[in-house]
C-alpha positions as CSV (number, residue, x, y, z in Angstrom):
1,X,-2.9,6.8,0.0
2,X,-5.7,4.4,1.6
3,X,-3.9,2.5,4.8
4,X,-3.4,-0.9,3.5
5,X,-5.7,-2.9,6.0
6,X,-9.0,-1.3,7.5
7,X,-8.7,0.0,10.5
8,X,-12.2,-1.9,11.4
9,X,-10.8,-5.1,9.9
10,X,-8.0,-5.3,12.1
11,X,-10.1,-4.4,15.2
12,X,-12.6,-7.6,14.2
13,X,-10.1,-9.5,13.6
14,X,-7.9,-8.7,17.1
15,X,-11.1,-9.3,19.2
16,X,-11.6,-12.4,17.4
17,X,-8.0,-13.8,18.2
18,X,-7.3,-12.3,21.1
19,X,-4.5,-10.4,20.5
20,X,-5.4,-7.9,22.7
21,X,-5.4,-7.7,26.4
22,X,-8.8,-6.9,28.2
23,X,-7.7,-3.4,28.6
24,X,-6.0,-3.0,25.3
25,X,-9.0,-4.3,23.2
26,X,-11.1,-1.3,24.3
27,X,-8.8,1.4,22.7
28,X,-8.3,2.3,18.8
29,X,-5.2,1.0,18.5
30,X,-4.7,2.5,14.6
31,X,-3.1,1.0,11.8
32,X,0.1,2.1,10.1
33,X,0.4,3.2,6.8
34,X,2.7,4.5,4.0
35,X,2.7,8.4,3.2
36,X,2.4,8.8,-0.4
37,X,6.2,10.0,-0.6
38,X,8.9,9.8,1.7
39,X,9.1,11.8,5.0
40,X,5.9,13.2,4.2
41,X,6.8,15.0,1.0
42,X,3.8,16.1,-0.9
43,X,5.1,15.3,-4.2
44,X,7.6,14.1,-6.5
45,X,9.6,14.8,-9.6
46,X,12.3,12.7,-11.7
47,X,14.8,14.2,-14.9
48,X,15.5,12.4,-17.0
49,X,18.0,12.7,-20.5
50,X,18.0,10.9,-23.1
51,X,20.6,9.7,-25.8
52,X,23.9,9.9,-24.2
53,X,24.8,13.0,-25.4
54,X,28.0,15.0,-24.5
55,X,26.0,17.8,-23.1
56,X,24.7,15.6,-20.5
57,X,28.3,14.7,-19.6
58,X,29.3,18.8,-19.7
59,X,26.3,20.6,-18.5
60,X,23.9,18.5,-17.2
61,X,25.4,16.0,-14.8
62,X,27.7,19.6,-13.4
63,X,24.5,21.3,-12.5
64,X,23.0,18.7,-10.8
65,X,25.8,18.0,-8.9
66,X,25.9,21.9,-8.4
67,X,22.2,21.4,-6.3
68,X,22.7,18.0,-4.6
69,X,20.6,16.5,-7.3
70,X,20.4,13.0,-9.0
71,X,19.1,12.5,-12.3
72,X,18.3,9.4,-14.4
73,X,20.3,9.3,-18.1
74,X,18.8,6.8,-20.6
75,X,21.7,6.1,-22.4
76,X,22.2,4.8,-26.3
77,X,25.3,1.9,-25.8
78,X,26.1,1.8,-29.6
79,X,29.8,2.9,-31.0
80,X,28.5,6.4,-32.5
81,X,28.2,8.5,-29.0
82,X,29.6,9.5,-26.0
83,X,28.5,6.2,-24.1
84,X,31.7,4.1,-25.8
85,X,33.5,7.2,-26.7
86,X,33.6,8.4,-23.0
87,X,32.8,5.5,-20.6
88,X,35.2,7.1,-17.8
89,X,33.0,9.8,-17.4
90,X,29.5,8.1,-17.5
91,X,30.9,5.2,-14.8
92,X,32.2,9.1,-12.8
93,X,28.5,10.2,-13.4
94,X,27.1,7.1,-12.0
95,X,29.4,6.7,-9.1
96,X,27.7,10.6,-8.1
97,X,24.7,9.0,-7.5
98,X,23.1,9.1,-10.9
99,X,20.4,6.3,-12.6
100,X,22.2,5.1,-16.1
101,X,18.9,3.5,-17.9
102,X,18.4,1.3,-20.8
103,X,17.4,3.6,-24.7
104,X,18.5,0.2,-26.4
105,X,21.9,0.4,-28.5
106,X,21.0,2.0,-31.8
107,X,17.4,3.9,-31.0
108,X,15.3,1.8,-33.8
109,X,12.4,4.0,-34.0
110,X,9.5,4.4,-35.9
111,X,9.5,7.9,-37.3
112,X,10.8,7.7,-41.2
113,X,14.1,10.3,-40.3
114,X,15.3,8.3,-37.8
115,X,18.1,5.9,-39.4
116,X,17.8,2.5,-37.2
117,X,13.5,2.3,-38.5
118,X,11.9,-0.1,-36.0
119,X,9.2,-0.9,-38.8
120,X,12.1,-3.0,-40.2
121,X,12.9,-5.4,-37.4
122,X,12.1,-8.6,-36.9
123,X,11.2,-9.6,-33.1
124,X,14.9,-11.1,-32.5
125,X,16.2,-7.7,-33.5
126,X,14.2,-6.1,-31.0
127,X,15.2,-8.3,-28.1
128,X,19.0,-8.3,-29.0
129,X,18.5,-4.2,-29.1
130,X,17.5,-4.4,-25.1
131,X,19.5,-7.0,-24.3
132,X,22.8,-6.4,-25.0
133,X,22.5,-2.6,-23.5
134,X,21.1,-3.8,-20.9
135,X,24.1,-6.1,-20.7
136,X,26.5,-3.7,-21.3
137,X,25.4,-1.0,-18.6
138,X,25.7,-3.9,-15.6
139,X,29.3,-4.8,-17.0
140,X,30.4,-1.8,-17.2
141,X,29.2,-0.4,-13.9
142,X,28.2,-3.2,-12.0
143,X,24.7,-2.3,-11.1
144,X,22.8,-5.0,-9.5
145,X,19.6,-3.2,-8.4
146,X,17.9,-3.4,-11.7
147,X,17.9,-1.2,-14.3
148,X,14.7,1.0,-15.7
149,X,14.4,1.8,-19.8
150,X,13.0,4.6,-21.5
151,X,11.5,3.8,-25.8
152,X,12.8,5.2,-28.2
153,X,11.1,7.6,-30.0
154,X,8.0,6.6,-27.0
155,X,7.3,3.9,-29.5
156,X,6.2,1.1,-27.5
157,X,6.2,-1.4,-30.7
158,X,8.2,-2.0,-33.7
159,X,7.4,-3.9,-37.2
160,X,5.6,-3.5,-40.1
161,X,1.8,-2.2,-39.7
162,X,0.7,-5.6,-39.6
163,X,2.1,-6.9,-36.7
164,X,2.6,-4.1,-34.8
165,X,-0.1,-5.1,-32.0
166,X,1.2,-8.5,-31.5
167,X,4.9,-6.9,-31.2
168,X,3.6,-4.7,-28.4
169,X,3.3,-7.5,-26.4
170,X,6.6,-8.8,-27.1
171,X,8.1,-5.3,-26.8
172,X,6.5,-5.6,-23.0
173,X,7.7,-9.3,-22.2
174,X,11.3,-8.7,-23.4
175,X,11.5,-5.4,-21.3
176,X,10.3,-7.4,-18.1
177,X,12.9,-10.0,-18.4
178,X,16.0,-7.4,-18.2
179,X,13.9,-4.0,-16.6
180,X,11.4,-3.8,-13.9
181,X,10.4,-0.2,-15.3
182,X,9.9,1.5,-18.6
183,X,8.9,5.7,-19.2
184,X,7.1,6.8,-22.6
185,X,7.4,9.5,-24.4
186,X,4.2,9.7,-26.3
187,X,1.8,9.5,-23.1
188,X,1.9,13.5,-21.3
189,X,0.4,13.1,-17.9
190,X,1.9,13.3,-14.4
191,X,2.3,10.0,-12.7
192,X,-0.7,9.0,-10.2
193,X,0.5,6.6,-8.0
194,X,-1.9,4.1,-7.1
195,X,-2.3,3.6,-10.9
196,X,1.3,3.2,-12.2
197,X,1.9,1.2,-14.9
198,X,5.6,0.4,-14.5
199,X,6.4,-0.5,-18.2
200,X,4.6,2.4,-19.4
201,X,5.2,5.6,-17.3
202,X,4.1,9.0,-19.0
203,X,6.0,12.5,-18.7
204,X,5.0,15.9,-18.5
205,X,5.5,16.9,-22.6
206,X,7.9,18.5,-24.6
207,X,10.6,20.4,-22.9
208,X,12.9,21.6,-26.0
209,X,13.5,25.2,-26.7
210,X,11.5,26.0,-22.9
211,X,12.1,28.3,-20.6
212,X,12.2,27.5,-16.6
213,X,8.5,29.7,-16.0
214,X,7.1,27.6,-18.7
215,X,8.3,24.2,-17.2
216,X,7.7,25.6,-13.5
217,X,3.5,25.7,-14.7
218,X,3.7,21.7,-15.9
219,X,5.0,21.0,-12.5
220,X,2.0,22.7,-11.1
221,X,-0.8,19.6,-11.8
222,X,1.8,17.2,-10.6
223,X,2.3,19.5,-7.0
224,X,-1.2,20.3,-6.7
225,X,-2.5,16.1,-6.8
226,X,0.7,14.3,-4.6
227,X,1.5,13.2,-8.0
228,X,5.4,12.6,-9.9
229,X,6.1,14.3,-12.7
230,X,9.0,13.1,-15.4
231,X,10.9,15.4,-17.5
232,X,12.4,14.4,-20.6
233,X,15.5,16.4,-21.7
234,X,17.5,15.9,-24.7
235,X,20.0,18.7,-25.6
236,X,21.3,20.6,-22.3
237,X,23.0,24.0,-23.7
238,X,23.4,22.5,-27.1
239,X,23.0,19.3,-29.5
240,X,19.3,18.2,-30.5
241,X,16.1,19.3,-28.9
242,X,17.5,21.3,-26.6
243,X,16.9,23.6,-23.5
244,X,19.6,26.4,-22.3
245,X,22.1,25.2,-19.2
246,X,20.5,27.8,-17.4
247,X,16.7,26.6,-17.9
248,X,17.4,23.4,-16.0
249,X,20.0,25.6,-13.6
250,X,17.0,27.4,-12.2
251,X,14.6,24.4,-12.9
252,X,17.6,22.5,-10.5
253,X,18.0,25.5,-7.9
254,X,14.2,25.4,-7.2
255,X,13.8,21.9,-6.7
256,X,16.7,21.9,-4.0
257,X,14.7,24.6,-2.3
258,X,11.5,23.3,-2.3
259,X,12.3,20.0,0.0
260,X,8.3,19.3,0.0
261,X,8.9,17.3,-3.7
262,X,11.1,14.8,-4.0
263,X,13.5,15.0,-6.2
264,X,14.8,11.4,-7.3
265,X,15.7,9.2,-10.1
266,X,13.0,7.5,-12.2
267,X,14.0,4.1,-10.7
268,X,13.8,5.0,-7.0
269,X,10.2,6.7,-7.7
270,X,9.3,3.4,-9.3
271,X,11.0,1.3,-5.9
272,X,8.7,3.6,-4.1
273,X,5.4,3.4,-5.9
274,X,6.0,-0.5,-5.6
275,X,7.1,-1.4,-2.4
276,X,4.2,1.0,-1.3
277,X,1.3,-0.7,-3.0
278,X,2.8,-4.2,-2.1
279,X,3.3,-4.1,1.8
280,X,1.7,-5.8,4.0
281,X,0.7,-4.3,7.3
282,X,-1.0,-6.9,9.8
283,X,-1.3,-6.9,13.0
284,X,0.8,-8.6,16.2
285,X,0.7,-9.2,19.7
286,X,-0.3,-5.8,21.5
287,X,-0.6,-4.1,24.5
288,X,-2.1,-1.0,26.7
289,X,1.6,0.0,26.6
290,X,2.6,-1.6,23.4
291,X,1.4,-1.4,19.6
292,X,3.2,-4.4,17.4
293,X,2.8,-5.0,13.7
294,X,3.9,-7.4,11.1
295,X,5.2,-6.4,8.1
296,X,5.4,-8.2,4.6
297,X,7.5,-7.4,1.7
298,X,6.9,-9.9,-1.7
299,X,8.8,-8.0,-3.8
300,X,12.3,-8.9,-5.2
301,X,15.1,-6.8,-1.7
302,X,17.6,-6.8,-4.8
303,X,15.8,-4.4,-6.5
304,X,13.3,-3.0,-3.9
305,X,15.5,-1.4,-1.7
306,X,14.1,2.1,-1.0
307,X,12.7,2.8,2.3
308,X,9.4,3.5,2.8
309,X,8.0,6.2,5.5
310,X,5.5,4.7,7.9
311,X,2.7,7.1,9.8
312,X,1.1,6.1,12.9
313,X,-1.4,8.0,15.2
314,X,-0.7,6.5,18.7
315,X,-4.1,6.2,20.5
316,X,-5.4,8.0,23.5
317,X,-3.7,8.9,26.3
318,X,-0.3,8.0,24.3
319,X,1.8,10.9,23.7
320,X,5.5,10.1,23.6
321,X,6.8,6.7,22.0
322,X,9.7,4.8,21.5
323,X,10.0,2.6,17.9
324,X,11.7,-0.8,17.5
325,X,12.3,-2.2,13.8
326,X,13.2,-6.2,14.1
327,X,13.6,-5.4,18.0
328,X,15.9,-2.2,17.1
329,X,14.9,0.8,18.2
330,X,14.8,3.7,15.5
331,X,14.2,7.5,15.8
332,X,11.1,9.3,14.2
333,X,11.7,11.8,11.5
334,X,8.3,13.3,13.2
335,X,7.3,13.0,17.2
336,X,4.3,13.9,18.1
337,X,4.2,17.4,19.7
338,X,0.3,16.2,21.5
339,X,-1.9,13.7,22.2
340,X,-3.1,11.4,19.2
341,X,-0.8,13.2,16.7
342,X,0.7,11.7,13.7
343,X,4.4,10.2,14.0
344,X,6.5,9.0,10.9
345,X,9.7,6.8,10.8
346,X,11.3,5.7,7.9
347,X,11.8,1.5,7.3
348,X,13.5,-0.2,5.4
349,X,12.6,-2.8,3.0
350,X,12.5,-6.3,4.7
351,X,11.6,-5.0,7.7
352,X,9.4,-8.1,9.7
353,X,8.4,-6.3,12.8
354,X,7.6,-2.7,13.6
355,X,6.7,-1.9,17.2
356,X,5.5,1.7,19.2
357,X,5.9,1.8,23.3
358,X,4.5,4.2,25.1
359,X,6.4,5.9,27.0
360,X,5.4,7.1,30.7
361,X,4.6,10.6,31.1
């Protein structure tokens, strides 16, 4: 990911204010900027499950829990599944650490053997269909950091024929007034992240009826590019379009050994992608001794909360630094080990200052 502010823009414009002491202004003081994932990771990888099945209840949320994993569970909130049925153990599956997303209340779709056909509803249908889930997952587990929504069927518009492009648009408006993210279903591609489209996030393709070598070699393009891949699970050891227990067992096993992806929920991926593209990194007051930056975060801290990992290269002769966040000092999760090497600290969102000191050798 490109550094947010050229490194020669910020040089121009120290020497222009004055920022700089005599001495300072004639090093490369470099400019921070956010790693792609956090601590460095060199990729990243969400699972999601869709439908509120029982099996994600029995086998799915175990086996995450099993590997120190957190999943995201796009969750039907009508009265014929295990949402109403068995509340107690969603709010237990949430309280683990686990997203609970938005799949509407009935799943109106548009393919003709699904019961609830979208073709049939009128706009007002549609927007009652997000809003009351939506509504129903904060009351009933009190989540106030937004929530994220997967469509059903990936149909990202409902109607007859005829109206089906305007309704897109609508489908889009009423999902940004209760979600501040939205994955697909039609749309197979891992996620690049300078180009996310946060209402319309594609996944890595069918997983039904797969084995873990076969979904090990979709995770390859995604590893190989910095990228984050979704899955998209329905059936875990049994109900519709499903894969075996022990497919997302060994799927689960190697994600908690390879610590180089990150494996999060859809929503924190999202936070991430987000807060990363909208900081702003400018610079402050700075020394021979002292590197200060300014830091500005416009998106909404009630649901962009995730921090974000910050690299530095601290200029010649600078080897050993100390960090201050707000004034706070704050250790590295990497110090460098020579002159000039890369350091990384993690901050957190609403962060105003950020601030590297030399220390003497």
């Amino acid at each position: 990911m490109r550094p947010l502010i050229d490194r020669r823009q910020f040089l121009g414009a120290a020497a222009a204010s004055g920022i700089f002491s005599s001495a300072a202004s004639a090093q490369t003081i470099p400019m921070p900027s956010v790693t792609p994932w956090p601590q460095g990771r060199t990729a990243a990888i969400s699972l999601t499950f869709d439908d509120a099945m029982q099996t994600h209840l029995d086998n799915a949320g175990p086996i995450l829990m099993k590997h120190g994993l957190r999943g995201t569970f796009f969750v039907i909130t009508g009265a014929l599944n295990s949402w109403q049925k068995r509340i107690e153990d969603w709010k237990e599956l949430a309280a683990e650490g686990n997203e609970i997303g938005s799949h509407t209340v009935n799943h109106p779709c548009l393919l003709k053997n699904i019961k609830f056909h979208s073709q049939s509803y009128t706009p007002e249908m549609m927007l009652k269909e997000i809003q009351d889930s939506c509504q129903d997952i904060v009351r009933r587990l009190g989540t106030h950091r937004g929530l994220t929504f997967a469509y059903p069927c990936g149909d990202m518009t409902f109607g007859p024929p005829g109206q089906q492009v305007r309704n897109q648009a609508r489908y889009l408006d009423y999902l940004a007034e209760y979600c501040f993210a939205a994955r697909g279903y039609n749309s197979w591609a891992p996620v690049v992240p300078e180009d996310l489209n946060p209402l319309s996030v594609p996944v890595l393709g069918w997983t039904f009826g797969r084995d873990f070598p076969s979904l090990l070699a979709t995770m390859e393009p995604v590893r190989q590019g910095y990228h984050w891949g979704v899955f998209v699970f329905h059936g875990v050891g049994g109900q519709w379009l499903s894969i075996k227990s022990q497919t997302l067992d060994e799927l689960a096993g190697y994600l908690k050994g390879h610590g180089e992806i990150w494996t999060t929920t859809f929503g924190d991926a999202v936070r991430y992608i987000q807060e990363a593209k909208a900081l702003v990194i400018g610079p402050g007051e700075s020394t021979t001794h002292r590197a200060r930056f300014v830091l500005t975060w416009p998106l909404d801290p009630a649901i962009y909360d995730v921090p974000l990992t910050i690299k530095w290269r601290p200029p010649l002769p600078w080897r050993a630094c100390k960090i201050y966040a707000d004034g706070a000092p704050v250790a590295p999760l990497k110090s460098p080990t020579a002159a000039a090497e890369t350091m990384l600290v993690d901050v957190r969102p609403q962060t105003k200052t950020l601030e590297f000191e030399a220390i003497p050798s």
